[in-house]
C-alpha positions in Angstrom: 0.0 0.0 0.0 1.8 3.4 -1.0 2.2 6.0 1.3 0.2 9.4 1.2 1.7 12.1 -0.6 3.3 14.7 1.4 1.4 18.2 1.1 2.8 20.5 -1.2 3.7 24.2 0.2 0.8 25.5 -1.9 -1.6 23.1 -0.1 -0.7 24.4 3.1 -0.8 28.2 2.2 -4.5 27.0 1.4 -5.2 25.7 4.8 -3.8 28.9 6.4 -7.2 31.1 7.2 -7.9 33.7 5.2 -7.9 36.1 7.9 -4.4 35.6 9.0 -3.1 37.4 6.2 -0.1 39.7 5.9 -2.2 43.4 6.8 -4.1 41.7 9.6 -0.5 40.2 11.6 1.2 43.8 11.2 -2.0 44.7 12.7 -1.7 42.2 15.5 1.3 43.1 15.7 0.4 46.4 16.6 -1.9 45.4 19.5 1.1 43.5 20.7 3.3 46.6 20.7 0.5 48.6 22.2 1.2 46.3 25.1 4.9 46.4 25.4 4.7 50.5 25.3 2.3 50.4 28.3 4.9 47.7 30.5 7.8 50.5 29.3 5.8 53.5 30.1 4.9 51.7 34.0 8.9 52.2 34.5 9.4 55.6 32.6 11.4 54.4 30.1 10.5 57.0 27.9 13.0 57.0 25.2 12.6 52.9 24.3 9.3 53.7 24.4 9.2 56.6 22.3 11.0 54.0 19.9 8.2 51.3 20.4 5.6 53.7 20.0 7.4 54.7 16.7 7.5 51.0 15.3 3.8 51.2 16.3 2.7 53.7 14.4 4.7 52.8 11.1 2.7 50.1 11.1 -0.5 51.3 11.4 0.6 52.8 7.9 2.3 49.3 6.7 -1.0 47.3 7.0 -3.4 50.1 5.1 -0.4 50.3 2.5 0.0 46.2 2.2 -3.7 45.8 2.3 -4.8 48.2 -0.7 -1.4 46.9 -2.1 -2.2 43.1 -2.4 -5.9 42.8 -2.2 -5.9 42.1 1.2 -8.8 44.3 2.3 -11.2 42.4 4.8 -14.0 43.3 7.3 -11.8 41.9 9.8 -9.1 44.3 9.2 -11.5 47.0 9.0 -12.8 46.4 12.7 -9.3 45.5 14.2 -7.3 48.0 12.4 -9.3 51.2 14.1 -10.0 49.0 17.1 -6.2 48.9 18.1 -5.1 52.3 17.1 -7.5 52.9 19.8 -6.2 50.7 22.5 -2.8 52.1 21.6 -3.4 55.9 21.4 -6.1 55.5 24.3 -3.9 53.7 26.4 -0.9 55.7 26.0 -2.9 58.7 27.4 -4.5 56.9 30.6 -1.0 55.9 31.2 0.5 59.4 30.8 -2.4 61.0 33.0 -1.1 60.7 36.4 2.0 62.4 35.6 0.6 65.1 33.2 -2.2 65.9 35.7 0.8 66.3 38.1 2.9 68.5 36.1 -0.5 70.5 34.5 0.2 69.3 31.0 -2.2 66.8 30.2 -5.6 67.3 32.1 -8.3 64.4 32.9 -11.0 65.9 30.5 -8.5 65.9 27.8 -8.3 62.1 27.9 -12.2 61.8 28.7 -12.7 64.1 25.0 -10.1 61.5 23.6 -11.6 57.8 24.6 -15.0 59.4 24.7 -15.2 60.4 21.2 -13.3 57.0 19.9 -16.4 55.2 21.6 -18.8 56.9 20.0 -17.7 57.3 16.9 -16.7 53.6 16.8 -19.9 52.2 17.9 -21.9 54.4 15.5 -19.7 53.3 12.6 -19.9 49.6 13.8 -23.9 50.1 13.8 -23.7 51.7 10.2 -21.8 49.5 8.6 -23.4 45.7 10.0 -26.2 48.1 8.2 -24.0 47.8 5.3 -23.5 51.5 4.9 -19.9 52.6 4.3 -18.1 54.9 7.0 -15.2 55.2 6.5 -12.4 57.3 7.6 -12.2 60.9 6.6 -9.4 63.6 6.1 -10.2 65.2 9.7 -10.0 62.0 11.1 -6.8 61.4 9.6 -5.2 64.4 11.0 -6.7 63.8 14.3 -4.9 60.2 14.2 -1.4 62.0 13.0 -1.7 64.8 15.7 -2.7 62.2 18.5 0.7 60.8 17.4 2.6 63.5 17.0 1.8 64.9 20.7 2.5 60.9 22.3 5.9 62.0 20.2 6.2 65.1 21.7 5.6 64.1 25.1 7.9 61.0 25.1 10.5 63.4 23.9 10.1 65.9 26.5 9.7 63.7 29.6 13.4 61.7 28.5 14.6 65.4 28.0 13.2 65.9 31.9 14.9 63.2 33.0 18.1 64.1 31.3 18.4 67.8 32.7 19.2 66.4 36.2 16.7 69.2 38.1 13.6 67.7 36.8 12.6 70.6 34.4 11.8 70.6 30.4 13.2 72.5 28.1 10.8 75.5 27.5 10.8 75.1 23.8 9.8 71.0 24.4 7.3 72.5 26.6 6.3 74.8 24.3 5.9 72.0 21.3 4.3 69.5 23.4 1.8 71.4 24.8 1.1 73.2 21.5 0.4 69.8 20.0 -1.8 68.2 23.1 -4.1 71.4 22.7 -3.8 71.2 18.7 -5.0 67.2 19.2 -8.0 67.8 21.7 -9.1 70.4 19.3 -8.6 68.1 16.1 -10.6 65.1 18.1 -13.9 67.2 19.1 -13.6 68.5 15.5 -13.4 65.1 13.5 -16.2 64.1 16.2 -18.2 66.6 15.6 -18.4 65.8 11.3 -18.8 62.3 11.8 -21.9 63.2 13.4 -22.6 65.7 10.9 -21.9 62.9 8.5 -24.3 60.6 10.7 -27.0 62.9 10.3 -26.7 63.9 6.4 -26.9 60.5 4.4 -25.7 61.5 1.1 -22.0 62.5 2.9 -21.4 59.0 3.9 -19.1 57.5 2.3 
């Protein structure tokens, strides 16, 4: 009696999920990060994870990029991909709150605007689209997303630069930038809020 054949490589790329394609792992990935950062920001480590954070982020670009790329587009990826840029920027934030409240930098109503409007929004667009109306992300959402970033940046940057200068103070000009952006991505996250619902409540704008 002959023995089976063994499995060709192609086979077994057939028997790999369809979900667990290349967009959804850098994804995954991302959630994985998310959770290093947080263990990195317990012990003020600011500068690795400033560097973490970074790797983050460049992959929340990779996996839009690979997706569109090779066809990879699923409703999977659409519900995980915003889903964990939330735990990340979200979570970065709670975990920078006890410090920035201390300092006066980064107030609790700043963080409630923040995860407050990421709910929201998120469960509207979840309710629209099992509806199978598109809602997808918009341009003020997408400068929300990079100022979020871009102030995370900024603060990393100027609490390694605090621990640096031996008395505990930052340079005024970090100071300056970092509290520039926080301000510049509160205001960006009420406004993108805001024309979501605007785009909630006018049908022909959703897209």
């Amino acid at each position: 009696m002959s023995s089976p054949l063994p499995q060709s490589p192609v086979a077994n790329l057939a028997a790999v999920p369809h979900w667990l394609n290349l967009a959804n792992l850098l994804t995954l990935s991302r959630l994985v990060l998310a959770f290093v950062l947080f263990g990195l920001m317990a012990f003020e480590m600011w500068i690795v994870s400033l560097g973490v954070f970074g790797v983050a982020a460049f992959t929340d670009w990779l996996d839009g990029y690979v997706a569109r790329r090779q066809g990879l587009v699923s409703s999977l990826g659409r519900v995980l991909d915003p889903l964990v840029d939330k735990v990340l920027i979200c979570g970065a934030f709670v975990f920078l709150l006890p410090l920035g409240t201390k300092e006066g930098w980064l107030l609790p109503w700043m963080v409630t605007v923040v995860i407050a409007r990421e709910l929201i929004i998120s469960g509207l667009r979840d309710q629209l689209e099992s509806m199978g109306a598109a809602f997808g992300a918009d341009m003020l959402g997408k400068i929300k997303m990079t100022l979020q970033c871009a102030a995370l940046i900024a603060i990393f940057v100027a609490l390694e630069a605090q621990g640096r200068s031996g008395i505990g103070i930052v340079p005024q000009e970090l100071a300056l930038i970092r509290d520039f952006l926080i301000w510049a991505m509160v205001l960006a996250t009420v406004l993108s809020g805001a024309n979501y619902l605007v785009r909630l409540a006018t049908p022909s704008a959703k897209s």
